[in-house]
C-alpha positions as CSV (number, residue, x, y, z in Angstrom):
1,X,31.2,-10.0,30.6
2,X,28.0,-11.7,29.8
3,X,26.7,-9.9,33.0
4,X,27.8,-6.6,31.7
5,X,26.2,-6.8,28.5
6,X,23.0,-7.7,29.8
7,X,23.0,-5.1,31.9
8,X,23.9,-2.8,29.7
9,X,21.3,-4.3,27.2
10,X,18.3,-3.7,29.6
11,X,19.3,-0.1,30.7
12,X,19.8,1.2,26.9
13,X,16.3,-0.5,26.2
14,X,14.9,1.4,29.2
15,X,16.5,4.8,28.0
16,X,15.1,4.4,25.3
17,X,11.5,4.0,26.2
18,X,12.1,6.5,28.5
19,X,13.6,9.0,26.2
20,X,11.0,11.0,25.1
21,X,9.4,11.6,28.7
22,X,10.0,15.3,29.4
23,X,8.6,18.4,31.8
24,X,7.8,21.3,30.0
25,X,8.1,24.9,30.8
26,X,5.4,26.8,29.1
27,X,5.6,30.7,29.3
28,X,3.8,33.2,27.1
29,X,2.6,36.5,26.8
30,X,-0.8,37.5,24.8
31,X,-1.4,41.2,23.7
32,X,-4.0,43.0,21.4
33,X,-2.8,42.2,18.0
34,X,-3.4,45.8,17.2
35,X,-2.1,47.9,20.0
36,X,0.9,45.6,21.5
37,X,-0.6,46.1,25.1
38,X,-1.2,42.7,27.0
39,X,-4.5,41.3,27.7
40,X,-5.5,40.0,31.3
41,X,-8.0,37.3,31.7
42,X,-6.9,35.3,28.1
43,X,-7.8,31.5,28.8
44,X,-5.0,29.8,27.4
45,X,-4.9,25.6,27.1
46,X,-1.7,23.9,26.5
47,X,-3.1,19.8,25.1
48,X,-0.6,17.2,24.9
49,X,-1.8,14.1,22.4
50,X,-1.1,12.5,19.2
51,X,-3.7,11.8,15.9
52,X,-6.4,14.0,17.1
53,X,-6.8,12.9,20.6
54,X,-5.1,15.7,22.9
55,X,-6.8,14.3,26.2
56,X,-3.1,12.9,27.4
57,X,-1.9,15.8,29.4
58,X,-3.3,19.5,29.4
59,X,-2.3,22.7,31.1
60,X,-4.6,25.4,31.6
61,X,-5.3,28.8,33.0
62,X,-5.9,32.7,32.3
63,X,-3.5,35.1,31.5
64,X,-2.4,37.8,34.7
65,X,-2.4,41.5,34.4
66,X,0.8,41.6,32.5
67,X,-0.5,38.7,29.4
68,X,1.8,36.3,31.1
69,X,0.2,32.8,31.3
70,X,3.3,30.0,32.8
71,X,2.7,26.3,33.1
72,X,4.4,23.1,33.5
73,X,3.1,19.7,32.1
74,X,4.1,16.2,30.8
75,X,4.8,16.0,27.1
76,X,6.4,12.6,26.2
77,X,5.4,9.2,26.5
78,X,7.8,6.4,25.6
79,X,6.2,5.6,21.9
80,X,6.8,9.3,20.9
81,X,6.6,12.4,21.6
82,X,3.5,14.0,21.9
83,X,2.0,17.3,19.5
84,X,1.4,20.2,21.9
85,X,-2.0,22.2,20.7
86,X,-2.1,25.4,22.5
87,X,-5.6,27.2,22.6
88,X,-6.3,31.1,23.6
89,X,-10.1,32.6,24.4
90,X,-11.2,35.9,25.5
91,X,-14.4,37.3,25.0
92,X,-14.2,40.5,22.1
93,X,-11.7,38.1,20.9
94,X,-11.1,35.8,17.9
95,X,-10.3,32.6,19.2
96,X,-6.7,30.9,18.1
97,X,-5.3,27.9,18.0
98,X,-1.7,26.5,17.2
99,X,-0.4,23.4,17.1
100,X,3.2,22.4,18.2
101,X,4.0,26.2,17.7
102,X,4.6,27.9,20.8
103,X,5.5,31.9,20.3
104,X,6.8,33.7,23.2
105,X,4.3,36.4,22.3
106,X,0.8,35.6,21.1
107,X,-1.0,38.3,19.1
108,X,-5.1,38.1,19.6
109,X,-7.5,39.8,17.2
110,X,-10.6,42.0,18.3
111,X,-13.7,40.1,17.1
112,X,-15.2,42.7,14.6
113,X,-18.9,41.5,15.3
């Protein structure tokens, strides 16, 4: 019995440390904030950190011909989950940023300048 509760003791520690380690699926689409239609060539930046350091794990790419932009990364670590900042540039564009916020559908504004 002893056995057994040692055992059990050492896997529920290790769950737990390990808890927090997920994969995850990122998948968004960026359009023209003002005419709905979907913008190719958007660089978009998924950044996994915590307290202002978001150099633990990153995604990155442009957006294809339809706005779409999919990634998978690494988001957990076993003293917490990390914050996800997610980051879109295009030139003409304003640049956004959001953190732990990520919309299925990411509006962009024309630069006015």
């Amino acid at each position: 019995m002893k056995t057994f509760i040692k055992i059990w003791a050492v896997f529920t520690v290790i769950a737990f440390l390990a808890s927090c380690e997920a994969q995850m699926h990122i998948l968004v689409t960026v359009v023209d904030k003002n005419t709905g239609k979907p913008l190719q060539g958007v660089f978009v930046e998924a950044k996994a950190g915590k307290n202002g350091d978001y150099t633990k794990n990153h995604a990155a790419g442009t957006t294809d011909s339809t706005g779409t932009f999919e990634a998978y990364m690494m988001v957990g670590c076993a003293f917490g989950c990390y914050d996800i900042l997610m980051e879109y540039k295009k030139d003409g564009y304003l640049f956004k940023s959001e953190m732990n916020e990520i919309e299925k559908v990411v509006e962009l504004e024309m630069d006015e300048k």
